[in-house]
C-alpha positions, 0 to 999 in steps of 0.5 A: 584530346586532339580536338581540344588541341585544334581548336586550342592553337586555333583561338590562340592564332585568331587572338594573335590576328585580332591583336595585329589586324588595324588600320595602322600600317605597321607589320605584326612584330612592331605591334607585339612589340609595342603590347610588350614594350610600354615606351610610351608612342602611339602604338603601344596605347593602341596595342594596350587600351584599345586591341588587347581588350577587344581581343580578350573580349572576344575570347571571353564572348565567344566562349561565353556564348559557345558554353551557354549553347551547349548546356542549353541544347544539352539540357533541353536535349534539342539541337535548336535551343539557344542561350537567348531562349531564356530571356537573358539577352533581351533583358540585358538589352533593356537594361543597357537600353535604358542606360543610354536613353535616361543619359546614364551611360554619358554620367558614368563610363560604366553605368551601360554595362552594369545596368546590362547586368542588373537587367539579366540579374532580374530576369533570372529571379522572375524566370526561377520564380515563374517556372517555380523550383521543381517546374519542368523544362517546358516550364522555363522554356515558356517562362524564359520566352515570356520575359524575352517577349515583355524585355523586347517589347519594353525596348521598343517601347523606349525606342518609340517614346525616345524624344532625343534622336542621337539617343534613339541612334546610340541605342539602335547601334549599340543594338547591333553588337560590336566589340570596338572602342571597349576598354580594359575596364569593360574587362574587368566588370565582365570577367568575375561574372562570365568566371562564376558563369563558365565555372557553374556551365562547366560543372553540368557535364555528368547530369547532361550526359545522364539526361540524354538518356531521359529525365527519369532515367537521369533521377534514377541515376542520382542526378538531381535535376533543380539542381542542375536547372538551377545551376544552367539559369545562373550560369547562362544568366551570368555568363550571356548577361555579361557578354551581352553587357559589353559587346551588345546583342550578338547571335547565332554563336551558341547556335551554330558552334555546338551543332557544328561541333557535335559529330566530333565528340560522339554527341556528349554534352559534356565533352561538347561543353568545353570544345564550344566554348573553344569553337564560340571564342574562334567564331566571334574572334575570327568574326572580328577580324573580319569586320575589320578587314571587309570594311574598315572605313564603315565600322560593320557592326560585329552582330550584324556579319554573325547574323549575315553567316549565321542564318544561312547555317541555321536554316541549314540546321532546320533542313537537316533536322526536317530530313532526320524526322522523316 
């Protein structure tokens, strides 16, 4: 309970922080004021088009990410799983990948994020099929890795075939993840996803806990187990193949928060589940803020400073985890 509450008043101050932090040289007051006012300057279309979306969308991102991670480590009972271990993420990048080099994304507004989730949609039903109803976490695993290597070998295949070099540009920082110049409307085709995705993860917290005793032991107790694969492949799909529509590719969030707050929930995933997607929203928002205030003249990309301070965490996390097997 006081856990929730910490990492609540945190993400509800970060939101807050991302709302005010800009190049425009007003106090925090004057740009709240113009979010709630709608009189019409300059800075109350800055506070409602511009920052309000990009403050929603890294508190829907982050917590997306953050809930994937903990189900994923959950169910493979592995500290080093990941949401992107089940090919989701790189195929939602081909699909936006695609958008930008065949010039739909310049025809529609939305067309990259819609073609994003397509791309994860596919993904999902070639996983399911290849690792068949009844298959076993190695199995989705391996299927998982199949379709994340033929995804990212397809987009290196358009970016090496790309004739048009401000196309091979779009795509490569597009690649790179970032939560600027998004729109409300970027909102709203993500959320109705990420809401069915938060709300299947969420339910996985019981078969979770059971798991951690074995997959037989979790049978025994009633927990029916395709059932709960089924539900964490669509719920990662839905709520990562969204994330990754709108923001780009974006890693390390799902790693690195359930590790991070694991010793403060005992180790149960199902306590776990809601206190990383708390704890993934305060990391990509804080993340955000800070690539406004590091270097707001040079547009540092959102991916690029999450894996700058995610590796070094995740290579900590391996150390340990060598230290615990010895």
């Amino acid at each position: 309970m006081r856990l929730a509450l910490v990492l609540s008043l945190l993400c509800a101050a970060l939101f807050i922080g991302s709302l005010v932090t800009g190049a425009v040289p007003v106090t925090a007051g004057q740009s709240l004021l113009a979010l709630i006012r709608d009189d019409g300057t300059p800075l109350s279309v800055v506070m409602r088009e511009i920052r309000l979306p990009r403050a929603l969308l890294g508190m829907m991102v982050g917590g997306s990410l953050g809930l994937a991670g903990a189900a994923m480590q959950g169910y493979l009972r592995n500290p080093l799983a990941e949401p992107g271990l089940i090919g989701v993420s790189a195929a939602a990048g081909l699909g936006a990948v695609l958008a930008l080099q065949t010039g739909a994304a310049l025809w529609f507004a939305l067309a990259l994020p819609t073609a994003a989730l397509a791309s994860a949609l596919v993904a999902v039903a070639l996983i399911l099929t290849l690792a068949g109803p009844r298959g076993s976490s190695l199995t989705l695993i391996l299927a998982g890795i199949a379709i994340s290597a033929l995804a990212s070998a397809l987009t290196s295949l358009v970016l090496n075939l790309s004739p048009n070099p401000f196309a091979a540009a779009d795509i490569v920082f597009w690649m790179l993840g970032s939560l600027a110049d998004r729109s409300l409307s970027h909102v709203w085709i993500a959320l109705p996803f990420m809401v069915v995705g938060w709300a299947l993860l969420g339910a996985l917290g019981r078969g979770l806990d059971a798991l951690t005793l074995g997959e037989d032991a979790a049978q025994a107790m009633g927990v029916a187990l395709p059932r709960v694969r089924l539900a964490l492949v669509v719920g990662t799909a839905a709520s990562v193949g969204a994330a990754t529509a709108v923001a780009g590719a974006i890693g390390f969030v799902g790693l690195v928060v359930p590790h991070v707050l694991r010793p403060f929930v005992g180790g149960r995933p199902s306590r776990l589940l809601w206190a990383s997607a708390l704890g993934g929203a305060a990391m990509v928002l804080a993340a955000d803020i800070a690539v406004r205030v590091l270097l707001p003249e040079r547009d540092l990309k959102l991916g690029v400073l999450m894996a700058l301070v995610g590796a070094p965490l995740f290579l900590h996390l391996i150390y340990k985890t060598r230290g615990e097997m010895r």
